[in-house]
N, C-alpha and C positions, 0 to 999 in steps of 0.2 A: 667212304669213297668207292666208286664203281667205274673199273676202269673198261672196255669194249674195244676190242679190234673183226674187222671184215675184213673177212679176204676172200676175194675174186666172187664167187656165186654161191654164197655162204651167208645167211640172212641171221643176224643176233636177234633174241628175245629174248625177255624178262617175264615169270610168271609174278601179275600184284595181283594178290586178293583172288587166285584163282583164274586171272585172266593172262593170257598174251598180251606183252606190250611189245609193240618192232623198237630195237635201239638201232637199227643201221638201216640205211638206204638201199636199195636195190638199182644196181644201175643197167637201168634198160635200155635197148635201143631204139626204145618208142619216146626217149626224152630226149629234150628238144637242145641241154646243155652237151649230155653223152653225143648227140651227133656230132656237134660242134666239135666235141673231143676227139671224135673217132675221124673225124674229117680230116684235121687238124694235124695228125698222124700220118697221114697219108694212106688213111680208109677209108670204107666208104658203109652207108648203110641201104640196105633194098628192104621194104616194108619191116621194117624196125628190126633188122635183123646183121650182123656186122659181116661183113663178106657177102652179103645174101643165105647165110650160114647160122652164126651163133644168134641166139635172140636177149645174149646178157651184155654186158660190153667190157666187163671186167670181168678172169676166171684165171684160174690156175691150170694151167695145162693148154690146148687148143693152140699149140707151139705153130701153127700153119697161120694163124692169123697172128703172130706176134708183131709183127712189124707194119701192118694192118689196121691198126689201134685198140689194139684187144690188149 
């Protein structure tokens, strides 16, 4: 059993057979659910980007956009 956690702008992978596999999503602010989420929050996004600022939409830190939808 393989367990995985993501946190904030921190991407998991697996080396099989010598290659990279992604186990986690990347939440960007060019996807179209993250906006919705960051909207949703009472944020907002400017060319995929959350404040006009971060370009992830979840992160550790970035405490200016917390209430923001980060």
């Amino acid at each position: 059993m393989l367990y995985v956690a993501n946190l904030g702008d921190t991407r998991a992978v697996m080396s099989k057979n010598g290659l990279a596999e992604r186990l986690s999503y990347d939440h960007r602010g060019t996807d179209k659910m993250e906006i919705e989420r960051v909207q949703a929050m009472g944020g907002f996004v400017v060319e995929g980007r959350v404040g006009a600022t971060l370009a992830i939409t979840r992160a550790f830190g970035d405490h200016s956009l917390k209430g923001k939808g980060v």
